[in-house]
PDB file of N, CA, C and O in Angstrom:
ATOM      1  N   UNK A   1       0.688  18.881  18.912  1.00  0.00           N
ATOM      2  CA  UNK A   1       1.222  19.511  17.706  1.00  0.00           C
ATOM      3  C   UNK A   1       0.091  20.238  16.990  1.00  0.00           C
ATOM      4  O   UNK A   1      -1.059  19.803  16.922  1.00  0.00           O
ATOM      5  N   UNK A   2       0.551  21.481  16.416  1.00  0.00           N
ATOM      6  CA  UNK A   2      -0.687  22.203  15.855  1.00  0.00           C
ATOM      7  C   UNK A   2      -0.920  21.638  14.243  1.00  0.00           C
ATOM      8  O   UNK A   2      -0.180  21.130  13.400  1.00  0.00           O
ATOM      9  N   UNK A   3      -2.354  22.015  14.301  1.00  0.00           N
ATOM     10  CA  UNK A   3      -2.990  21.142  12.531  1.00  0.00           C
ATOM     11  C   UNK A   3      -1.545  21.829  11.422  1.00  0.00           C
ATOM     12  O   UNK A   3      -0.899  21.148  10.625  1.00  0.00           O
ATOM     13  N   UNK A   4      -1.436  22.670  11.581  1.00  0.00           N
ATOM     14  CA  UNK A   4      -0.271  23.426  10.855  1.00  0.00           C
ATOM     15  C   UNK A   4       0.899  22.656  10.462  1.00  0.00           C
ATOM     16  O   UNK A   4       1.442  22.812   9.369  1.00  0.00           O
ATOM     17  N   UNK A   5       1.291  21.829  11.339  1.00  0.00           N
ATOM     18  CA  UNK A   5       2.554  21.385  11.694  1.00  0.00           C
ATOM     19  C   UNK A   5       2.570  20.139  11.307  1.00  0.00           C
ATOM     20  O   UNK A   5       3.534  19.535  10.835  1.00  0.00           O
ATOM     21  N   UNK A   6       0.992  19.550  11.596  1.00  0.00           N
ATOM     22  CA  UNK A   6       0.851  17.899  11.449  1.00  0.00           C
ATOM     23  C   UNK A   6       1.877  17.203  10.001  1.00  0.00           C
ATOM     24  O   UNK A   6       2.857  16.462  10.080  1.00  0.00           O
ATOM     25  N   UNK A   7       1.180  17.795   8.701  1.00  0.00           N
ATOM     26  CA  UNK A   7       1.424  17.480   7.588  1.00  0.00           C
ATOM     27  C   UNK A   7       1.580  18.498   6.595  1.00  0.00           C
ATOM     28  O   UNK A   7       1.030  19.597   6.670  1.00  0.00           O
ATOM     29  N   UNK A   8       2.434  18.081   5.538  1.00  0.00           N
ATOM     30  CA  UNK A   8       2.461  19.265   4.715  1.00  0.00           C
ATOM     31  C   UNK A   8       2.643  17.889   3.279  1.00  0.00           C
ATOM     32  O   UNK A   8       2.810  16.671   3.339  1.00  0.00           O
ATOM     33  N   UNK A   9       2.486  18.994   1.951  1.00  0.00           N
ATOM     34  CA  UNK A   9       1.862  18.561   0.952  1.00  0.00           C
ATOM     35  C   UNK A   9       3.774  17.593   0.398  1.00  0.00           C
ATOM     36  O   UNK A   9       4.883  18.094   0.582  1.00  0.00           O
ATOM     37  N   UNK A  10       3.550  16.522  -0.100  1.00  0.00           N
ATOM     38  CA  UNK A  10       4.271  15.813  -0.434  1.00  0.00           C
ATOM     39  C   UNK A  10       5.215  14.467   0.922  1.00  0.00           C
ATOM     40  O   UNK A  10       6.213  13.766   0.753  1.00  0.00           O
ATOM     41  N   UNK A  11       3.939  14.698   2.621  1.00  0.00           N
ATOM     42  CA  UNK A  11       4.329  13.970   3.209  1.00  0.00           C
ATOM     43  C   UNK A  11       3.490  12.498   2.958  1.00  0.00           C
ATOM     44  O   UNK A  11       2.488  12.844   2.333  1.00  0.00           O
ATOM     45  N   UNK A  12       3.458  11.608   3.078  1.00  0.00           N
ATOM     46  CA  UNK A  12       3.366  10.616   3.322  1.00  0.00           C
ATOM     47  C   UNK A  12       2.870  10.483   4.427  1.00  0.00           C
ATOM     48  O   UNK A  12       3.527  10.719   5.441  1.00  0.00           O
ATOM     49  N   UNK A  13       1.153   9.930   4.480  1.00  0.00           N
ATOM     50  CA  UNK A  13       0.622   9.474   5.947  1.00  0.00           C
ATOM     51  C   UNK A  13      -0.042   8.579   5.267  1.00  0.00           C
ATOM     52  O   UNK A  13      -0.247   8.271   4.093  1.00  0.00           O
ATOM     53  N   UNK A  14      -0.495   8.041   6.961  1.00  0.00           N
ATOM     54  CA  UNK A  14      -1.539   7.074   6.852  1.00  0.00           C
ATOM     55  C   UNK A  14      -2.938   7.523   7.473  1.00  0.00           C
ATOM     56  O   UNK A  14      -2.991   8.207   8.495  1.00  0.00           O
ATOM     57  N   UNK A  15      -4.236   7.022   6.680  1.00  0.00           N
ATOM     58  CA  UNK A  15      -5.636   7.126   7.103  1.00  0.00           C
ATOM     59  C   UNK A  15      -5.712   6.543   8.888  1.00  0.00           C
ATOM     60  O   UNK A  15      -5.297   5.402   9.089  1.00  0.00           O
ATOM     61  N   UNK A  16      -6.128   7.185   9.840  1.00  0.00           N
ATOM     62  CA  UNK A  16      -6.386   6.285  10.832  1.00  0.00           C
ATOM     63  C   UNK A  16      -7.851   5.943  10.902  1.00  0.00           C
ATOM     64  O   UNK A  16      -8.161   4.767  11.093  1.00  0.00           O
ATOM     65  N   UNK A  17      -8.660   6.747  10.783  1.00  0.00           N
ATOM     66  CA  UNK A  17     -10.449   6.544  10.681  1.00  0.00           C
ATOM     67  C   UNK A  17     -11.013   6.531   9.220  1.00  0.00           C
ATOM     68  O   UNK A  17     -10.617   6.334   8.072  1.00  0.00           O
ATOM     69  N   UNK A  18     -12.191   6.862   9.919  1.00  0.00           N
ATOM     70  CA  UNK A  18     -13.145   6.289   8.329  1.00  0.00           C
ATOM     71  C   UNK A  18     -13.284   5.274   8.273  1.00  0.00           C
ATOM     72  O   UNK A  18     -13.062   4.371   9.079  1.00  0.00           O
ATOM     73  N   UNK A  19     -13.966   5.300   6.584  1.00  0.00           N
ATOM     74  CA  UNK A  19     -13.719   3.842   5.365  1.00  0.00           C
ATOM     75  C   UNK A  19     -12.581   4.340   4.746  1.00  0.00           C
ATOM     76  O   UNK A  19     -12.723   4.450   3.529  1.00  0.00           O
ATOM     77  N   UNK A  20     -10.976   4.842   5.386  1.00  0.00           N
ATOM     78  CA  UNK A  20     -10.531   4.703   4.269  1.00  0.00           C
ATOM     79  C   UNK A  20      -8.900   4.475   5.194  1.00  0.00           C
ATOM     80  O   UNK A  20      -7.751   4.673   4.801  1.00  0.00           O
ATOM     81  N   UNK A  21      -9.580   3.838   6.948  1.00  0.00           N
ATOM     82  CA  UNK A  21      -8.481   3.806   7.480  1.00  0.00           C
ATOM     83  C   UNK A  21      -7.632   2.823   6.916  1.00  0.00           C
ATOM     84  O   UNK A  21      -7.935   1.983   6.068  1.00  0.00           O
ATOM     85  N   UNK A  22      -6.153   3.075   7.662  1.00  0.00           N
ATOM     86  CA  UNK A  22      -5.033   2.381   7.156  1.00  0.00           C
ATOM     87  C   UNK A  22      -4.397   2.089   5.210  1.00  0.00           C
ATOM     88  O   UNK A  22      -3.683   1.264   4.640  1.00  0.00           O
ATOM     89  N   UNK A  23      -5.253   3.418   4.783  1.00  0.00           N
ATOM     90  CA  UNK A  23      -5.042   3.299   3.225  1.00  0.00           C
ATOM     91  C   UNK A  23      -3.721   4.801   4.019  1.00  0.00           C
ATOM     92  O   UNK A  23      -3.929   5.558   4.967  1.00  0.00           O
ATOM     93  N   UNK A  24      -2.064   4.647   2.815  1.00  0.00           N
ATOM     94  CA  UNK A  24      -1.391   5.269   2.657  1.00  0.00           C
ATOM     95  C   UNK A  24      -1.034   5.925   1.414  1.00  0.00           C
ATOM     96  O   UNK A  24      -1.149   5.382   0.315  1.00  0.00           O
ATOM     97  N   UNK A  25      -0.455   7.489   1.663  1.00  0.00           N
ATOM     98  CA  UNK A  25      -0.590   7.823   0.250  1.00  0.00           C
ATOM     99  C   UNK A  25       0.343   9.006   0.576  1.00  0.00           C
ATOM    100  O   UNK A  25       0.610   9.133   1.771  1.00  0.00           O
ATOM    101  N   UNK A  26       1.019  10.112  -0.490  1.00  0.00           N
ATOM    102  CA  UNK A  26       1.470  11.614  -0.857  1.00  0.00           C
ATOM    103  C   UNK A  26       0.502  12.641  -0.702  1.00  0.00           C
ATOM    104  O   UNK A  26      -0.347  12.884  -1.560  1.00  0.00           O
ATOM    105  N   UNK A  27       0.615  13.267   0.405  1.00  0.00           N
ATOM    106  CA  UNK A  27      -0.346  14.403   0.337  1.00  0.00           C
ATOM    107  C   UNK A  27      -0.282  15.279  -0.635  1.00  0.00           C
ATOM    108  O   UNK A  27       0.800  15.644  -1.094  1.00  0.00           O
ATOM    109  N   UNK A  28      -1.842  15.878  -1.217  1.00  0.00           N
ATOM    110  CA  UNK A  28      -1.522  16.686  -2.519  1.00  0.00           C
ATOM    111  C   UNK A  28      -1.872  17.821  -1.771  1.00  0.00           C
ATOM    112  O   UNK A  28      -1.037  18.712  -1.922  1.00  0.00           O
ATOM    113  N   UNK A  29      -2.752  18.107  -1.057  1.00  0.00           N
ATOM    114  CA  UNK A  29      -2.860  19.624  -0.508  1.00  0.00           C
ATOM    115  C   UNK A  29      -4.095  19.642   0.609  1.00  0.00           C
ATOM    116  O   UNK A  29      -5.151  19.010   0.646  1.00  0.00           O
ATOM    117  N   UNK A  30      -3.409  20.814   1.666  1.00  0.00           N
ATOM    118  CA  UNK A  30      -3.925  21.135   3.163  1.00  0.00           C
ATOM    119  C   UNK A  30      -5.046  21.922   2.718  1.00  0.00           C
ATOM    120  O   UNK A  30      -5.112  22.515   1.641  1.00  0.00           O
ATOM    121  N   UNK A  31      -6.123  21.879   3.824  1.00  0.00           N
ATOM    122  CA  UNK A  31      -7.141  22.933   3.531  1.00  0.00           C
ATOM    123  C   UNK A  31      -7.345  23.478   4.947  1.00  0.00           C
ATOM    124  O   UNK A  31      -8.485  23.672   5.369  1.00  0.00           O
ATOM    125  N   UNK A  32      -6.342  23.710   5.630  1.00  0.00           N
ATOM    126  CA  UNK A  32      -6.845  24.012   6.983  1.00  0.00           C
ATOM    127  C   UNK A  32      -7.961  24.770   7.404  1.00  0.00           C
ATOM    128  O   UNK A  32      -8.305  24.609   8.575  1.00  0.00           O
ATOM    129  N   UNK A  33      -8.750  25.744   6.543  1.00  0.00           N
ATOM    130  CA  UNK A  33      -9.819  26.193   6.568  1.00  0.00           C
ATOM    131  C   UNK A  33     -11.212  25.207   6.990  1.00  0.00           C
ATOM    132  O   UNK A  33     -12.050  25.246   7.891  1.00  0.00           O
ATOM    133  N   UNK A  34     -10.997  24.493   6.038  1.00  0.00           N
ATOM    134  CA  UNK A  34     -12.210  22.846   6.278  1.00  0.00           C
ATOM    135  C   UNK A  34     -11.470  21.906   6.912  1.00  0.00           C
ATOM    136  O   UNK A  34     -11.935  20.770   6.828  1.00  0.00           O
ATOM    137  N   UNK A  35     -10.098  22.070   7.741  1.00  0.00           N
ATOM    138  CA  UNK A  35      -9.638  20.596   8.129  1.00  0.00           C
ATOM    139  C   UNK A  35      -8.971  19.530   7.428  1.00  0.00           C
ATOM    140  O   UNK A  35      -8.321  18.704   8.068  1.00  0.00           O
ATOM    141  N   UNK A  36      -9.073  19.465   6.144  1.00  0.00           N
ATOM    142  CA  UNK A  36      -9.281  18.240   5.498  1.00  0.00           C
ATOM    143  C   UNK A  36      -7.800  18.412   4.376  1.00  0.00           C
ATOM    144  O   UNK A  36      -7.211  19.415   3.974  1.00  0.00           O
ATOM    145  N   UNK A  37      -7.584  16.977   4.141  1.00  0.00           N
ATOM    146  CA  UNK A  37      -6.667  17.085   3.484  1.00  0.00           C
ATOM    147  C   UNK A  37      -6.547  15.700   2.266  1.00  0.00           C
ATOM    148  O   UNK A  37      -6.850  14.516   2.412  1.00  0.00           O
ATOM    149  N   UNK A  38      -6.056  16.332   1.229  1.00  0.00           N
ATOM    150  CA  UNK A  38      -6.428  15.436  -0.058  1.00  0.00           C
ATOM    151  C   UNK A  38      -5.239  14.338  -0.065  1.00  0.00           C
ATOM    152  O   UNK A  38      -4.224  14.638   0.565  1.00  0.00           O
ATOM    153  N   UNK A  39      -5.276  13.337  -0.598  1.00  0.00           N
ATOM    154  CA  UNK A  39      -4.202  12.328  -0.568  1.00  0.00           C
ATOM    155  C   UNK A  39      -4.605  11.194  -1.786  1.00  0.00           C
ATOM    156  O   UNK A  39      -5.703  10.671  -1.977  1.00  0.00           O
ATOM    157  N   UNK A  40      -3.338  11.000  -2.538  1.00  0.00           N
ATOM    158  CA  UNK A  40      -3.116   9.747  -3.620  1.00  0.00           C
ATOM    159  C   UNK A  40      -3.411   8.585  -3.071  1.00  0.00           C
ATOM    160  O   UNK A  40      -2.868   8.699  -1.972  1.00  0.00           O
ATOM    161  N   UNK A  41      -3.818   7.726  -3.090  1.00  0.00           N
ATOM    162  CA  UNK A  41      -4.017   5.745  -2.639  1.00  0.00           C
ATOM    163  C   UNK A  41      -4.390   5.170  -4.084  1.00  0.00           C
ATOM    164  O   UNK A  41      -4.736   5.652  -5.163  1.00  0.00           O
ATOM    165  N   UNK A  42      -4.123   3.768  -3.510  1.00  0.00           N
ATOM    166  CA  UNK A  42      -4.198   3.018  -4.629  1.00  0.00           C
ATOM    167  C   UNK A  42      -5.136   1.962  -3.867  1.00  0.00           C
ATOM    168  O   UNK A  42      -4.790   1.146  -3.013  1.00  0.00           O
ATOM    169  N   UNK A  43      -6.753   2.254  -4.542  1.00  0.00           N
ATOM    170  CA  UNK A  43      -7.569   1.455  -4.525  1.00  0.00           C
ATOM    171  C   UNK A  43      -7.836   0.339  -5.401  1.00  0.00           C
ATOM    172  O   UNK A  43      -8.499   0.420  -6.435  1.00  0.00           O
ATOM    173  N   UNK A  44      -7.440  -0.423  -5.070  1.00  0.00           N
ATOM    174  CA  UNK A  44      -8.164  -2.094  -5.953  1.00  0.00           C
ATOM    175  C   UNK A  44      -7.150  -2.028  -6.966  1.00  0.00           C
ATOM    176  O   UNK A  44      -7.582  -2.890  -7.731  1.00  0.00           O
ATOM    177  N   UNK A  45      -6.083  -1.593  -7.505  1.00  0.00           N
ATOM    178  CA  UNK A  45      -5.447  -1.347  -8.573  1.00  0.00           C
ATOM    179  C   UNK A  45      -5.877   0.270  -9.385  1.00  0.00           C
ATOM    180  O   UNK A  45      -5.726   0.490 -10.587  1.00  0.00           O
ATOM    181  N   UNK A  46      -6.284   0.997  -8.632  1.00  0.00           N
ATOM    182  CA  UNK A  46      -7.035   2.284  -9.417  1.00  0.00           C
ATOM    183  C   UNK A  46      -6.645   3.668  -8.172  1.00  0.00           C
ATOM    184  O   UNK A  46      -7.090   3.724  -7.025  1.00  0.00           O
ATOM    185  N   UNK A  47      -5.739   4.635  -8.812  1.00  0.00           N
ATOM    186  CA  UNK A  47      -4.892   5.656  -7.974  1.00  0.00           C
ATOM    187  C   UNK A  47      -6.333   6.696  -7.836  1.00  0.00           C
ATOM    188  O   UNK A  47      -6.904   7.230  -8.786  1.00  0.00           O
ATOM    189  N   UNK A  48      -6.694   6.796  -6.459  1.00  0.00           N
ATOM    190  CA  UNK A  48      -7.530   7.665  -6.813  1.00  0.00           C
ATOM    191  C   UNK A  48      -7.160   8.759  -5.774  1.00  0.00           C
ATOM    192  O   UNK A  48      -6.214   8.557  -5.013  1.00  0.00           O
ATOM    193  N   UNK A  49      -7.961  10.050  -5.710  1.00  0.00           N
ATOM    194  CA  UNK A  49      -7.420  11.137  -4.720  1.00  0.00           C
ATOM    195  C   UNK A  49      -8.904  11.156  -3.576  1.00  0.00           C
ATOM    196  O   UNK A  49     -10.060  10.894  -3.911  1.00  0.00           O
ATOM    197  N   UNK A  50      -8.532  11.455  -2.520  1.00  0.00           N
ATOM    198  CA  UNK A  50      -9.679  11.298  -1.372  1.00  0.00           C
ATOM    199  C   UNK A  50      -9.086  11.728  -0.456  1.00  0.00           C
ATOM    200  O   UNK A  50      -7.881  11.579  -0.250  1.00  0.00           O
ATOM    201  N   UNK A  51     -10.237  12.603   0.535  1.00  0.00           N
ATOM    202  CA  UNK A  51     -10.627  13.882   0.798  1.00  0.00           C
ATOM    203  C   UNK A  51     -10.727  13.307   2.370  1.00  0.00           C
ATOM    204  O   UNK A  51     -11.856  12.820   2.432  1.00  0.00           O
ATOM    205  N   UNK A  52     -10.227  13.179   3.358  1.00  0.00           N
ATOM    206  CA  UNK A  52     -10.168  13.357   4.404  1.00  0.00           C
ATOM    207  C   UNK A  52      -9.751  14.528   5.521  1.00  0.00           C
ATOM    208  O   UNK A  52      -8.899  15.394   5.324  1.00  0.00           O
ATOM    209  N   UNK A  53     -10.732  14.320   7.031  1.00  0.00           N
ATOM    210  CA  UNK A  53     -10.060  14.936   7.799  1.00  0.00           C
ATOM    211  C   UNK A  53      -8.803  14.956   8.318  1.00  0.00           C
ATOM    212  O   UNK A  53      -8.186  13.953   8.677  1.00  0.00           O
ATOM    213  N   UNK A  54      -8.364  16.213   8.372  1.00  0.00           N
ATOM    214  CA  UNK A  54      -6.847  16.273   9.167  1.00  0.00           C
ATOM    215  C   UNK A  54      -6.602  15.469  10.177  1.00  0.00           C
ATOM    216  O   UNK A  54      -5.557  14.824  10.255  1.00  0.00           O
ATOM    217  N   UNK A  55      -7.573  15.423  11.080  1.00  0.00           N
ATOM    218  CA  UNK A  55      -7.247  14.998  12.195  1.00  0.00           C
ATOM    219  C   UNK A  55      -7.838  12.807  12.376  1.00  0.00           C
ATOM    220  O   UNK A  55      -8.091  11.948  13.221  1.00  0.00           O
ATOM    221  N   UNK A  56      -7.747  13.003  11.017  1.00  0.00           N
ATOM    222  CA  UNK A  56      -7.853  10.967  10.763  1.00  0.00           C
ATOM    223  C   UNK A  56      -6.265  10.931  10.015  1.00  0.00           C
ATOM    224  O   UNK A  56      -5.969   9.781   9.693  1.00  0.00           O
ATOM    225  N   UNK A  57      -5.494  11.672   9.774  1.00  0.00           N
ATOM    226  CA  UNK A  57      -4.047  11.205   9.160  1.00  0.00           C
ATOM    227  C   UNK A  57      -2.912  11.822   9.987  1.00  0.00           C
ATOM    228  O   UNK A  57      -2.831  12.978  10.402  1.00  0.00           O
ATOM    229  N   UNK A  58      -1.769  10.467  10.187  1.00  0.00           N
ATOM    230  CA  UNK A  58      -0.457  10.743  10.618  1.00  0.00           C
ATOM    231  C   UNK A  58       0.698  10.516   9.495  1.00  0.00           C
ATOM    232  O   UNK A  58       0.495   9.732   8.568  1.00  0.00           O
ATOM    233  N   UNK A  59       1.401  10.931   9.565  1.00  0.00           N
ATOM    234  CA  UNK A  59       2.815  10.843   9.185  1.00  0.00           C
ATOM    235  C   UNK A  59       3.030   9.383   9.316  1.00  0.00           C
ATOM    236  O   UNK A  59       2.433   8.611  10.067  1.00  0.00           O
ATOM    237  N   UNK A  60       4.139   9.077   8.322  1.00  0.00           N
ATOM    238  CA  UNK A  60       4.614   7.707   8.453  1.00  0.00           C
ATOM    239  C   UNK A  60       5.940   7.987   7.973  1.00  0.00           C
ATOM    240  O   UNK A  60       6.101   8.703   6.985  1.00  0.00           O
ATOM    241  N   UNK A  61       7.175   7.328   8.779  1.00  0.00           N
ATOM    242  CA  UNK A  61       8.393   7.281   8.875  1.00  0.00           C
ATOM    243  C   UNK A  61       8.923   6.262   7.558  1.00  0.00           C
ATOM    244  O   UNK A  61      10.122   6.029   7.401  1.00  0.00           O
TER     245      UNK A  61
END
């Protein structure tokens, strides 16, 4: 599937790599230029936004 296609802004994935695998969240916005894509989680009790690669997040049903 192309990076295009993976996710779009208001899907719901999950982190697979990093330090920030298996954290889930609402995508706020694609940067396909840099890859990377911003997403809501809720750390420790504290909503924060974090900046991952495209290709560390899937979709979740």
């Amino acid at each position: 599937m192309p990076d295009e296609a993976k996710v779009r802004i208001g899907d719901v994935v999950r982190v697979t790599g990093g330090p920030f695998a298996d954290f889930r969240g609402p995508v706020g916005s694609v940067d396909l230029g840099r890859g990377r894509v911003q997403l809501t989680v809720d750390i420790l009790g504290d909503v924060s936004t974090i900046d991952v690669p495209l290709s560390d997040v899937v979709r979740t049903d």
